[in-house]
PDB file as gemmi writes it, atoms N, CA and C in Angstrom:
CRYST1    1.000    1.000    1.000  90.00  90.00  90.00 P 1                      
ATOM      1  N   UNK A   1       8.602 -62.381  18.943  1.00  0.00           N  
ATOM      2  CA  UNK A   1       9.459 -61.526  19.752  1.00  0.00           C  
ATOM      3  C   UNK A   1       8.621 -60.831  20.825  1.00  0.00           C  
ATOM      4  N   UNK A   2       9.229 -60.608  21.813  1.00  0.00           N  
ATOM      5  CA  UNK A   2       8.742 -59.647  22.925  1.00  0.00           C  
ATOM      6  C   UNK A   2       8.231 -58.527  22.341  1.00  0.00           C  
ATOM      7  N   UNK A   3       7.579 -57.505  23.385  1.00  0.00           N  
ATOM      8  CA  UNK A   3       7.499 -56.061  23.013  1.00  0.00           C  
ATOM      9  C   UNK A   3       9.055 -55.042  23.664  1.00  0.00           C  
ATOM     10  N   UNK A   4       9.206 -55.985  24.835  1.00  0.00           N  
ATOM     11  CA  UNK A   4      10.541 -55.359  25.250  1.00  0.00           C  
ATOM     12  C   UNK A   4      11.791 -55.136  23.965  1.00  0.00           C  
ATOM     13  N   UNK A   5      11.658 -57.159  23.456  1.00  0.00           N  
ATOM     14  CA  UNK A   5      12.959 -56.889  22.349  1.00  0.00           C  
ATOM     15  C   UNK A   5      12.577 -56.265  21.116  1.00  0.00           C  
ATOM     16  N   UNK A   6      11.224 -55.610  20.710  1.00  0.00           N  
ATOM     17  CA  UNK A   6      11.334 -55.138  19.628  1.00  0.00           C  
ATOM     18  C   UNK A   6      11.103 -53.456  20.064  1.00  0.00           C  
ATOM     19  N   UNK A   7      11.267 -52.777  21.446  1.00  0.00           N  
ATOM     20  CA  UNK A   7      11.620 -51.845  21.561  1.00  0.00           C  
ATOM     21  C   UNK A   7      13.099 -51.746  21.655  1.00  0.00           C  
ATOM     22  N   UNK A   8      13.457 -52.402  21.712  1.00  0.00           N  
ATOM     23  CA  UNK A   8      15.379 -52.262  21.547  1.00  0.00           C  
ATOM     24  C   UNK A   8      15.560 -51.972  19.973  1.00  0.00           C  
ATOM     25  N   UNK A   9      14.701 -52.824  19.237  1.00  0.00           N  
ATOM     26  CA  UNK A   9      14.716 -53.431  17.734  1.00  0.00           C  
ATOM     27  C   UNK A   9      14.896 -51.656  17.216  1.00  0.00           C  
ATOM     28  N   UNK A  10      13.563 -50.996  17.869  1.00  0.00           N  
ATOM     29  CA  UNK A  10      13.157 -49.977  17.268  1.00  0.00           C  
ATOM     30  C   UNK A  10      13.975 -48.742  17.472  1.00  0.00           C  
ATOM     31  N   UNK A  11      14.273 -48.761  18.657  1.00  0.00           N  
ATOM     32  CA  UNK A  11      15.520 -47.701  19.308  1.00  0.00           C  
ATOM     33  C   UNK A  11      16.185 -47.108  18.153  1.00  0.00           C  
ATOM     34  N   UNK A  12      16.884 -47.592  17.339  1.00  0.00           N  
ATOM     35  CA  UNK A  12      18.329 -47.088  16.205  1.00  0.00           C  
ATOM     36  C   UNK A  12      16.750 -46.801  15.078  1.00  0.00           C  
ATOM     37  N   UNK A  13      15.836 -46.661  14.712  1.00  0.00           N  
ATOM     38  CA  UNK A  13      14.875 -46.436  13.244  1.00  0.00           C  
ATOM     39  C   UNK A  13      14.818 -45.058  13.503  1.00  0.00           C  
ATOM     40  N   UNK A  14      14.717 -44.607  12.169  1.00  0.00           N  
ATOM     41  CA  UNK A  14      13.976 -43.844  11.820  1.00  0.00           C  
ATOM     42  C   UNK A  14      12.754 -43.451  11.485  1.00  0.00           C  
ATOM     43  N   UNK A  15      12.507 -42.248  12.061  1.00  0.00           N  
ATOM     44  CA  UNK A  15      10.570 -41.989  11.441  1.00  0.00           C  
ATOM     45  C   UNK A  15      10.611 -41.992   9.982  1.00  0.00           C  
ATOM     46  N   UNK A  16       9.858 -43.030   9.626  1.00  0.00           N  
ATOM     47  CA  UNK A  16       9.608 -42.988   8.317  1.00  0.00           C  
ATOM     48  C   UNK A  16       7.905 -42.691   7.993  1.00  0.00           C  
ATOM     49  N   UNK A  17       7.110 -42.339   8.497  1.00  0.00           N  
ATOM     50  CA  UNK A  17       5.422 -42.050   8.679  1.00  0.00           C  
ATOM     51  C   UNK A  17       5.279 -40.618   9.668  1.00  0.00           C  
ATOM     52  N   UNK A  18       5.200 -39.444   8.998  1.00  0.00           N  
ATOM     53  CA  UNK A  18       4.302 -38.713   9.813  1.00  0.00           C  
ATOM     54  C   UNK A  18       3.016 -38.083   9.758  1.00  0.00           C  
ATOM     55  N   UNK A  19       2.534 -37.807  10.626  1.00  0.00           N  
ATOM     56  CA  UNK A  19       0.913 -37.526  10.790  1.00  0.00           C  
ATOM     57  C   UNK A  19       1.126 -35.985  10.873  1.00  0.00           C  
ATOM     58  N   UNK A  20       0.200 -35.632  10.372  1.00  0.00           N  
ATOM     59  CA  UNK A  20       0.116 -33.950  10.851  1.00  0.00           C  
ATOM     60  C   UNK A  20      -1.393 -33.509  10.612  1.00  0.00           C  
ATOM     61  N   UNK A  21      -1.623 -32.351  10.287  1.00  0.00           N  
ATOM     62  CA  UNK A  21      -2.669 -31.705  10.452  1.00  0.00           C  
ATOM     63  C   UNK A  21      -3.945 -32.620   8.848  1.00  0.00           C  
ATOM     64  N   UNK A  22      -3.817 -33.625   8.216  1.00  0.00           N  
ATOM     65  CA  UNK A  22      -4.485 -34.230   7.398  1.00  0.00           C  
ATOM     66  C   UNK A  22      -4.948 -35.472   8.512  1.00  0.00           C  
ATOM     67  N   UNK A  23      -4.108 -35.779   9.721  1.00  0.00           N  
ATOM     68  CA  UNK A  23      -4.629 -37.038  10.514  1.00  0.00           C  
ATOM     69  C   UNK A  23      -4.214 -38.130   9.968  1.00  0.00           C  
ATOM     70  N   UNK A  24      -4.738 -39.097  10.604  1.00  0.00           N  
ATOM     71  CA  UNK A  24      -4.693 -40.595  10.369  1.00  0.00           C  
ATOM     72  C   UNK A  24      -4.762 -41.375   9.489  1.00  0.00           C  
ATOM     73  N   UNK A  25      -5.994 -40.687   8.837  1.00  0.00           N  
ATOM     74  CA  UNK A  25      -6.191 -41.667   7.680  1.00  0.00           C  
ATOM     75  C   UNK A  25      -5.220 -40.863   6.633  1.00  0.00           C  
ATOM     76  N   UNK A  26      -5.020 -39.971   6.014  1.00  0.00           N  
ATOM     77  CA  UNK A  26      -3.937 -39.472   5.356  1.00  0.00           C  
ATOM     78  C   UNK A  26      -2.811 -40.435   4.983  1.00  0.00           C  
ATOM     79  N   UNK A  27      -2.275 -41.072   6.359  1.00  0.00           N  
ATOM     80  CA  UNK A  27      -1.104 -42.367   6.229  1.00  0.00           C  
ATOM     81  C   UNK A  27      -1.410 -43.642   6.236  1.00  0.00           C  
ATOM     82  N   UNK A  28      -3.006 -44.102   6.558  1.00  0.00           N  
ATOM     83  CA  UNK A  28      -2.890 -45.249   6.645  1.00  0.00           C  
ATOM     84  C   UNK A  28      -2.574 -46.217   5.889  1.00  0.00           C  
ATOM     85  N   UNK A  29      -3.005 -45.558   4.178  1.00  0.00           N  
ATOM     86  CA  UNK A  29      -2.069 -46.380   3.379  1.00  0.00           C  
ATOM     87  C   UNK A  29      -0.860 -47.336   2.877  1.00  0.00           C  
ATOM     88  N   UNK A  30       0.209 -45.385   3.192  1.00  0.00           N  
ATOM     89  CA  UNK A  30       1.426 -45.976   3.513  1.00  0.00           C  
ATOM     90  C   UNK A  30       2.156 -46.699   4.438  1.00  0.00           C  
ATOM     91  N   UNK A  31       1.347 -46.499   5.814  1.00  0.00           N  
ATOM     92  CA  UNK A  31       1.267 -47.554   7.055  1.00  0.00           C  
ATOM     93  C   UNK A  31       1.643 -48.723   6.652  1.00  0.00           C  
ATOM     94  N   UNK A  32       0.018 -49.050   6.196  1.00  0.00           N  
ATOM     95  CA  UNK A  32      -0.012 -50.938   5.622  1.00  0.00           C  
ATOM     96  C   UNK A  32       1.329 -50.951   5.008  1.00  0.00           C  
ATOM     97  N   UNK A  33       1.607 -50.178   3.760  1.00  0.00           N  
ATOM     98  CA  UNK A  33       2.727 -50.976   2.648  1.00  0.00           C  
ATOM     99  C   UNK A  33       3.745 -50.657   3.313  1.00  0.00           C  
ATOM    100  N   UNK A  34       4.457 -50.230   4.297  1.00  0.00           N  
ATOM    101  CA  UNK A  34       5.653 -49.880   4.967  1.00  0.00           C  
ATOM    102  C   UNK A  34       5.305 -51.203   6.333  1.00  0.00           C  
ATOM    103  N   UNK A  35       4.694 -51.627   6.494  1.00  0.00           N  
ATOM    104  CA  UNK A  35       4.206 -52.689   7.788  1.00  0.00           C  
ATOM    105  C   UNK A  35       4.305 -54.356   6.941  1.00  0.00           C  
ATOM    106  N   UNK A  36       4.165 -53.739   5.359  1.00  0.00           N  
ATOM    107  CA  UNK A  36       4.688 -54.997   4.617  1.00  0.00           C  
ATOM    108  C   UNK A  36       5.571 -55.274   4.716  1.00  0.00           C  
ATOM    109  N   UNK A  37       6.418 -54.342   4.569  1.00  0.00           N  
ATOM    110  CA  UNK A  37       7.669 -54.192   4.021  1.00  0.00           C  
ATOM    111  C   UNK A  37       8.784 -54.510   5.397  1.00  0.00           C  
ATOM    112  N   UNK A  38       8.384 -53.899   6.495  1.00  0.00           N  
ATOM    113  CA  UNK A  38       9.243 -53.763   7.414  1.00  0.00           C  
ATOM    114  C   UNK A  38       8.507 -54.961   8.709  1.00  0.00           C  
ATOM    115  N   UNK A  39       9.323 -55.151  10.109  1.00  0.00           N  
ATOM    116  CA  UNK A  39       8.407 -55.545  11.129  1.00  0.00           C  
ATOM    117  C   UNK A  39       8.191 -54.644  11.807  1.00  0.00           C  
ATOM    118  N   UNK A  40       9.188 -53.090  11.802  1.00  0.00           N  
ATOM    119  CA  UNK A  40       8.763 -51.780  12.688  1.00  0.00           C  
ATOM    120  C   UNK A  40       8.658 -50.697  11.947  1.00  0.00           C  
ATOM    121  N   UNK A  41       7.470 -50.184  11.571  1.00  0.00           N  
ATOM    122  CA  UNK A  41       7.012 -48.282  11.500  1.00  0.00           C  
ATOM    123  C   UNK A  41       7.464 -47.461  12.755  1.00  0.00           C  
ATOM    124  N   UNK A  42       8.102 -46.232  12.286  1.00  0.00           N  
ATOM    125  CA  UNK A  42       8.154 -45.539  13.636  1.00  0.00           C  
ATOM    126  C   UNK A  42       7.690 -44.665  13.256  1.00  0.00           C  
ATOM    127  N   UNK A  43       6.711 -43.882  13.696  1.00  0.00           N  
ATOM    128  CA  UNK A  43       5.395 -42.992  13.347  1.00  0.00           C  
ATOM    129  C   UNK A  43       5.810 -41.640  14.391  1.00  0.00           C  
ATOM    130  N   UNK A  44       5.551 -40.349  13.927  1.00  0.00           N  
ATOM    131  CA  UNK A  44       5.595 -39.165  14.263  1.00  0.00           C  
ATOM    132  C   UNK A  44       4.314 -38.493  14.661  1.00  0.00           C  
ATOM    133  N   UNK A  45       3.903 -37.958  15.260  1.00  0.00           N  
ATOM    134  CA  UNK A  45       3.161 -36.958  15.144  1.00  0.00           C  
ATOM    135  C   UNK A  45       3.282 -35.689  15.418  1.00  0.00           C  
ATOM    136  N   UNK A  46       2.673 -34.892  14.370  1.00  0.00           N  
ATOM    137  CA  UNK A  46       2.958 -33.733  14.088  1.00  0.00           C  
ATOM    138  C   UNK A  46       2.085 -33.118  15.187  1.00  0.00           C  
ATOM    139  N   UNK A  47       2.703 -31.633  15.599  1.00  0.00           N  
ATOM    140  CA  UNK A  47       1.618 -30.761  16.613  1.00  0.00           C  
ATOM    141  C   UNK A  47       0.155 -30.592  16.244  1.00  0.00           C  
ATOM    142  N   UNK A  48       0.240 -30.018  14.723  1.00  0.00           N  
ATOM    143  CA  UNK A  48      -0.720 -30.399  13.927  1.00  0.00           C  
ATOM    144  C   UNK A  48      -1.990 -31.449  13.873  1.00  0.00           C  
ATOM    145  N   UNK A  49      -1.667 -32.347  14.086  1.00  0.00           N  
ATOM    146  CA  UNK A  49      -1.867 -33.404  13.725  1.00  0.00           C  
ATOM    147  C   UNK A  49      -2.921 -34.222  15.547  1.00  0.00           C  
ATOM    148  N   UNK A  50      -2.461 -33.695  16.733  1.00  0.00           N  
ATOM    149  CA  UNK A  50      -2.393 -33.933  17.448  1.00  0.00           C  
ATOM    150  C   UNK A  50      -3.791 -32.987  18.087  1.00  0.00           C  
ATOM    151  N   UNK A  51      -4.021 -31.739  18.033  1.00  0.00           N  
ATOM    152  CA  UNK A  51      -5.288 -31.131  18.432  1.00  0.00           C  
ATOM    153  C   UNK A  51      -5.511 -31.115  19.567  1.00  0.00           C  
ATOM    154  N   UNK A  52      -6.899 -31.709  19.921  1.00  0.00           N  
ATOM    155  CA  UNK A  52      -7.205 -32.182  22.063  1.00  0.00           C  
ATOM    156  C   UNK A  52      -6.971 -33.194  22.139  1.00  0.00           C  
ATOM    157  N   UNK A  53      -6.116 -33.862  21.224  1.00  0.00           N  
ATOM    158  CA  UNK A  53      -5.923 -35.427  21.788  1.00  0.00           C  
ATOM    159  C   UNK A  53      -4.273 -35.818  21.796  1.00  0.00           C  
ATOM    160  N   UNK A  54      -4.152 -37.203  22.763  1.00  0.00           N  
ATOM    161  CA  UNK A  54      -2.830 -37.240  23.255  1.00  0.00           C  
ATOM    162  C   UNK A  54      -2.384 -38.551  22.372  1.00  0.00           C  
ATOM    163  N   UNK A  55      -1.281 -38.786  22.273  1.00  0.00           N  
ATOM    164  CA  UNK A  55      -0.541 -39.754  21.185  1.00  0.00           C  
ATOM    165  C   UNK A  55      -0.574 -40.744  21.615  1.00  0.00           C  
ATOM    166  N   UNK A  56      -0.942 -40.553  22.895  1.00  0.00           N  
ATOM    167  CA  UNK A  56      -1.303 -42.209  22.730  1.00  0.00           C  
ATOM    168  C   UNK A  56      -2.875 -42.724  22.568  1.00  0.00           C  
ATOM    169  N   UNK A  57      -3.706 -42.126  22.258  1.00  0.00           N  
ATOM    170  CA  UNK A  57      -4.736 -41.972  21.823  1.00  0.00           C  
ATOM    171  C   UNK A  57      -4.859 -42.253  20.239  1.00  0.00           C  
ATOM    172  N   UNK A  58      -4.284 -41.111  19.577  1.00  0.00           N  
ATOM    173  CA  UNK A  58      -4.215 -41.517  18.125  1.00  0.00           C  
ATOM    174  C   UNK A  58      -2.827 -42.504  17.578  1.00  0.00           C  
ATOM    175  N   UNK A  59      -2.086 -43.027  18.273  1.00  0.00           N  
ATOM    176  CA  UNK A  59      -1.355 -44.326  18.312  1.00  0.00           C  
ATOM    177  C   UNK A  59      -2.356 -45.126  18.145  1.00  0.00           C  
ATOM    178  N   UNK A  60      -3.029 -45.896  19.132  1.00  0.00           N  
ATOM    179  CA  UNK A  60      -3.598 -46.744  19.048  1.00  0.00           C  
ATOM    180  C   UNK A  60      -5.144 -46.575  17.991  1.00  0.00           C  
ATOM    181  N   UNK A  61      -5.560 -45.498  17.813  1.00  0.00           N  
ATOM    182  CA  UNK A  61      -6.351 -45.096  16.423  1.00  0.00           C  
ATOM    183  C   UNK A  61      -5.656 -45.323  15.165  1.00  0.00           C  
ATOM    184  N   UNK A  62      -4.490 -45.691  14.925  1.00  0.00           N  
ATOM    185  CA  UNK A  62      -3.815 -45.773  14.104  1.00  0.00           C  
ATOM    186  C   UNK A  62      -2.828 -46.558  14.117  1.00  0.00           C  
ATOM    187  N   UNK A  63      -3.284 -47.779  14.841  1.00  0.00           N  
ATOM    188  CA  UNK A  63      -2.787 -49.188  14.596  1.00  0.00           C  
ATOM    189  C   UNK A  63      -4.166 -50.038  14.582  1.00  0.00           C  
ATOM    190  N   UNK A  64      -5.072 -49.739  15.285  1.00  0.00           N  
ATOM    191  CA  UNK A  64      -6.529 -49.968  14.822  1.00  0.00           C  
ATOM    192  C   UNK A  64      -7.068 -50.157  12.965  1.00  0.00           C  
ATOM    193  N   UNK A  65      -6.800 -48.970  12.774  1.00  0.00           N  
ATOM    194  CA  UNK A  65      -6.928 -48.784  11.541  1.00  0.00           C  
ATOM    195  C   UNK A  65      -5.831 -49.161  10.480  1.00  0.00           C  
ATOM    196  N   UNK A  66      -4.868 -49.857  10.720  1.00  0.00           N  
ATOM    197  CA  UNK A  66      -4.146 -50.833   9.830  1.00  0.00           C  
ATOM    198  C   UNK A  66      -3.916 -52.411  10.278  1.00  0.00           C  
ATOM    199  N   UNK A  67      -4.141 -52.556  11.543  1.00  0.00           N  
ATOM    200  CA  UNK A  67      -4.239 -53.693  12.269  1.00  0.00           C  
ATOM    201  C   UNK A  67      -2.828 -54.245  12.475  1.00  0.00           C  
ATOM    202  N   UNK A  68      -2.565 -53.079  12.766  1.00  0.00           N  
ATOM    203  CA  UNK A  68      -1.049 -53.621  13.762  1.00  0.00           C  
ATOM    204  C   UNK A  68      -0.870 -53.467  15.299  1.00  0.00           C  
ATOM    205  N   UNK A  69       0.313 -53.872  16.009  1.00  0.00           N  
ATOM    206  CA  UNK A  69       0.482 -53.754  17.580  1.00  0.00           C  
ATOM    207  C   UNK A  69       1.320 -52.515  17.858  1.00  0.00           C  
ATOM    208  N   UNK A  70       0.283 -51.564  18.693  1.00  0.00           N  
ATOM    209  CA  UNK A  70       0.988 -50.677  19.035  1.00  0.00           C  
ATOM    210  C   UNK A  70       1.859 -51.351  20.535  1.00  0.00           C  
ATOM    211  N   UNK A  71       3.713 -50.963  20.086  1.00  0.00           N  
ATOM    212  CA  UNK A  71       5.097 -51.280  20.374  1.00  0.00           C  
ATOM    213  C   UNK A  71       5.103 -50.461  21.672  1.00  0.00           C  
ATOM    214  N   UNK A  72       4.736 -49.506  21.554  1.00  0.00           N  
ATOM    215  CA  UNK A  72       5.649 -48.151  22.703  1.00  0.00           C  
ATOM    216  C   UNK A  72       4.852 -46.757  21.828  1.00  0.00           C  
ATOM    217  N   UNK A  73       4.991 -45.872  22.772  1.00  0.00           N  
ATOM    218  CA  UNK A  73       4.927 -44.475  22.483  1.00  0.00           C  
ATOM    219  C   UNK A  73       6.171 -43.853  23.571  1.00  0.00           C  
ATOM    220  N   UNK A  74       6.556 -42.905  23.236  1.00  0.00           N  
ATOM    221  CA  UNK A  74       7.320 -41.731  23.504  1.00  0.00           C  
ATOM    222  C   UNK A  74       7.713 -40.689  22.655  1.00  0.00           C  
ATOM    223  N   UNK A  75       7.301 -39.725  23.932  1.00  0.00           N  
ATOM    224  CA  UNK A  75       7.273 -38.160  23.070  1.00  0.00           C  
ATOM    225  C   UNK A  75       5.577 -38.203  22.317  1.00  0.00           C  
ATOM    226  N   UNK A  76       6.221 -37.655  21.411  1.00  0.00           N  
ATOM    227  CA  UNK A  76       5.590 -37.692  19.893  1.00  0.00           C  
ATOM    228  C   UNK A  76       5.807 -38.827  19.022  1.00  0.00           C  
ATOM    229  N   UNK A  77       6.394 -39.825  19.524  1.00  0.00           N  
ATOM    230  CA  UNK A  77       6.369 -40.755  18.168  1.00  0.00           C  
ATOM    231  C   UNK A  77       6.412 -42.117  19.075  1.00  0.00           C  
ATOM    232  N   UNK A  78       5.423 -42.755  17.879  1.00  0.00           N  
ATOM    233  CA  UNK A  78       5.194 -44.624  18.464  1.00  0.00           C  
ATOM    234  C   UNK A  78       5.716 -45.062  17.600  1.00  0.00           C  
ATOM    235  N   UNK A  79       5.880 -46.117  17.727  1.00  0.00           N  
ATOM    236  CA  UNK A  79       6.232 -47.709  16.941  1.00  0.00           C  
ATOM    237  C   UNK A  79       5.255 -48.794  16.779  1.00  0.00           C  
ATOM    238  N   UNK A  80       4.168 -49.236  15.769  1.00  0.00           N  
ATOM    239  CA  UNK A  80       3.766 -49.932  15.300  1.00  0.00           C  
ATOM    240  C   UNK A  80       4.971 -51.280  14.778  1.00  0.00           C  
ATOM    241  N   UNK A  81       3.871 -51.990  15.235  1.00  0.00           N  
ATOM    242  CA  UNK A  81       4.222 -53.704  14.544  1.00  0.00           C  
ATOM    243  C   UNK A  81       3.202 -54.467  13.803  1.00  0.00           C  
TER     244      UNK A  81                                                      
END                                                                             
């Protein structure tokens, strides 16, 4: 699939992964087994969680670290594939 059609895909999900002030690795766990399970994570980040750095920064730190495709960011929350 595209990245276009699996931002449509992702549009109607829910955040089911958020990050906050524990960071990245905190979720990467549940990342992987929810990236099993599903073809889209839609990931949050908390203010917390976020510090001097911008989301799309720790997006892609945190598809790195489960080895998935970061989809899109907006706002506060991306979509891993």
């Amino acid at each position: 699939m595209t990245k276009e059609a699996l931002r449509k895909e992702a549009h109607d999900l829910d955040v089911t992964v958020w990050v906050g002030k524990a960071g990245i690795d905190a979720v990467t766990d549940e990342l992987k087994d929810q990236l099993n399970d599903r073809k889209l994570v839609k990931v949050k980040f908390l203010r917390a969680a976020r510090g001097g750095t911008t989301v799309d920064e720790l997006a892609s730190e945190l598809a790195d670290a489960v080895s998935a495709e970061l989809i899109e960011t907006r706002g506060n929350t991306a979509v891993l594939h």
